[in-house]
Backbone as a printed PyTorch tensor [residue, N CA C, xyz], in Angstrom:
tensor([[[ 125.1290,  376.2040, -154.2340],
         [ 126.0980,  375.4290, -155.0230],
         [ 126.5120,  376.2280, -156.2580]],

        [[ 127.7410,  377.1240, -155.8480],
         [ 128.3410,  377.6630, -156.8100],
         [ 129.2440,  376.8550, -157.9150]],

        [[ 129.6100,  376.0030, -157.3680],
         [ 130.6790,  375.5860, -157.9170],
         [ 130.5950,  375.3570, -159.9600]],

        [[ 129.6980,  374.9450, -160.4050],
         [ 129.3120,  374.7560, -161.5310],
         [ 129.7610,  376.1370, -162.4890]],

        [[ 129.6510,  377.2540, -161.6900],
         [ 129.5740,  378.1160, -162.6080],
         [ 131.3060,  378.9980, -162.3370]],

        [[ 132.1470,  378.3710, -161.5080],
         [ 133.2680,  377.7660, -161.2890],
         [ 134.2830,  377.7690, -162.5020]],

        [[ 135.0320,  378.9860, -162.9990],
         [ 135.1970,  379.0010, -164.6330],
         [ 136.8680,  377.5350, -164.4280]],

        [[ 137.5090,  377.4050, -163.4240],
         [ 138.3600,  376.3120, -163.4170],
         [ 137.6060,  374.9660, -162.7920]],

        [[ 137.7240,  374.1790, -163.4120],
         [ 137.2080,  372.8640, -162.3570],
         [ 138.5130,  372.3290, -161.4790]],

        [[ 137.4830,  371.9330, -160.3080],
         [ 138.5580,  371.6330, -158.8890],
         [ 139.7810,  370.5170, -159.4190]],

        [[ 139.2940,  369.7190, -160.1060],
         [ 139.9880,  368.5460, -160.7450],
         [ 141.1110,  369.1330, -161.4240]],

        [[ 140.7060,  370.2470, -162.5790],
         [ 142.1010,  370.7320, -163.1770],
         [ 142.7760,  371.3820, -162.6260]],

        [[ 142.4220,  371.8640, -161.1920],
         [ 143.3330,  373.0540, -160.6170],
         [ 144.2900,  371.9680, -159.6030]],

        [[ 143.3280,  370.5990, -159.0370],
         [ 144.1730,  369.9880, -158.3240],
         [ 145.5570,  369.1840, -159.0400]],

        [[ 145.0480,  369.5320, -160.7340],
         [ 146.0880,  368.2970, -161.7110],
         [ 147.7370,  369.1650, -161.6010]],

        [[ 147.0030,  370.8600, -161.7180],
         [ 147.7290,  371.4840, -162.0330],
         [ 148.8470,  371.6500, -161.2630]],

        [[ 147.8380,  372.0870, -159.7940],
         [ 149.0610,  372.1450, -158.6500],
         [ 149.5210,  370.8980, -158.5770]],

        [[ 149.2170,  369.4060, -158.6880],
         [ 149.8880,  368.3050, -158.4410],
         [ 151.4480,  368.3290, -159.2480]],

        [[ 150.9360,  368.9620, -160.5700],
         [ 151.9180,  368.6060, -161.5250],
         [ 153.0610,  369.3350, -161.3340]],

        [[ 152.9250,  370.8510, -160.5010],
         [ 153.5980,  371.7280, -160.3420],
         [ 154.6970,  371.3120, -158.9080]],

        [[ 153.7870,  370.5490, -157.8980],
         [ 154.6790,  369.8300, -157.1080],
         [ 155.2910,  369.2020, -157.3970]],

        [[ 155.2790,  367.9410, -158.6940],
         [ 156.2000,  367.4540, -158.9300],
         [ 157.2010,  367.7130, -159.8650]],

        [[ 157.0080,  368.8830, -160.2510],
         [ 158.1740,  369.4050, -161.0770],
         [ 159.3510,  369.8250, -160.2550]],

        [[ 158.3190,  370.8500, -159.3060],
         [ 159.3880,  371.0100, -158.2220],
         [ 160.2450,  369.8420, -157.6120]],

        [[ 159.5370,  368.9710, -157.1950],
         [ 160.2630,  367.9210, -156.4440],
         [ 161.7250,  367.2860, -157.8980]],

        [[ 161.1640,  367.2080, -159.1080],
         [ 162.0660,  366.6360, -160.1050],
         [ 163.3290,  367.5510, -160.1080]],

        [[ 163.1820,  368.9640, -159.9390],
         [ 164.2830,  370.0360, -159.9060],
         [ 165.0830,  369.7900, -159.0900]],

        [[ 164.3720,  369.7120, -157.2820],
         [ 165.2710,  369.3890, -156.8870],
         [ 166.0990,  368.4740, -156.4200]],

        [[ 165.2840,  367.4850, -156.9820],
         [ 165.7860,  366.0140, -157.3520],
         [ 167.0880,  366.1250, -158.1770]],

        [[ 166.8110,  366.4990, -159.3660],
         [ 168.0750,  366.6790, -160.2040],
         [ 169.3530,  367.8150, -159.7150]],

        [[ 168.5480,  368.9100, -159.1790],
         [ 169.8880,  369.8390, -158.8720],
         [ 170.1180,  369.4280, -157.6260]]])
């Protein structure tokens, strides 16, 4: 069990990419 020593936690990397999908989706929502 590596994960602890894991310098991103899974949680912030999943917030990150979430957030990044929905930017995308807002772009091309708007354009």
């Amino acid at each position: 069990m590596k994960a602890v020593e894991s310098p991103i936690p899974p949680v912030r990397a999943a917030q990150q990419a979430l957030q990044q999908h929905l930017w995308l989706h807002v772009g091309a929502f708007q354009g």
